[in-house]
C-alpha positions as a Python dict, from the first residue, in 0.01 Angstrom:
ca = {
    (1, 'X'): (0, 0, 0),
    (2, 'X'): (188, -276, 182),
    (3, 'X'): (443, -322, -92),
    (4, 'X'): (561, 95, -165),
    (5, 'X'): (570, 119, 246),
    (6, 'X'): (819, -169, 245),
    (7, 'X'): (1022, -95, -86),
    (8, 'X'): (1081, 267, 116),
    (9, 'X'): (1204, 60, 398),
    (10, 'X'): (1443, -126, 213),
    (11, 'X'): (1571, 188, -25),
    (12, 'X'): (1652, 361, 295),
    (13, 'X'): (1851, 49, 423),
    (14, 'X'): (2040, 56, 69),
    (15, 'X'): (2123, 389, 82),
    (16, 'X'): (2285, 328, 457),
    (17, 'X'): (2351, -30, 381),
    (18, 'X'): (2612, -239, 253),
    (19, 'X'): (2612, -531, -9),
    (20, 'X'): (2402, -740, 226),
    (21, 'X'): (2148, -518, 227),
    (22, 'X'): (2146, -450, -108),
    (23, 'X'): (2068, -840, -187),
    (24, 'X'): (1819, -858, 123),
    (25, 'X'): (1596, -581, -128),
    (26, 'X'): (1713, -748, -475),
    (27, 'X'): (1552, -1071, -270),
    (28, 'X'): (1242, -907, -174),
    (29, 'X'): (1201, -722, -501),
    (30, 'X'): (1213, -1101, -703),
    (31, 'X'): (980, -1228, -414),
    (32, 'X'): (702, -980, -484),
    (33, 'X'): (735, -967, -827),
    (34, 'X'): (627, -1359, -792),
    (35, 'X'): (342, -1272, -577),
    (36, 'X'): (197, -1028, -818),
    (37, 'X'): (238, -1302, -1098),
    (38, 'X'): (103, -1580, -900),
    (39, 'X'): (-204, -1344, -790),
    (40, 'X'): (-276, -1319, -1218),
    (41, 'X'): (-329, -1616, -1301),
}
């Protein structure tokens, strides 16, 4: 799946990563939550 594949991505960029990196995957995490709710109705 698209979405694990990325969320790896972005762990591994937390885990080296600073703050900004850290809201880059909060931002993506809120983003795709949104998709998946939009895609329900």
């Amino acid at each position: 799946m698209f979405f694990s594949k990325y969320y790896k991505q972005q762990l591994e960029n937390l885990s080296v990563g600073s703050g900004k990196e850290f809201v880059k995957f909060e931002t993506a995490r809120l983003v795709s939550i949104y998709i998946l709710i939009v895609c329900m109705i």
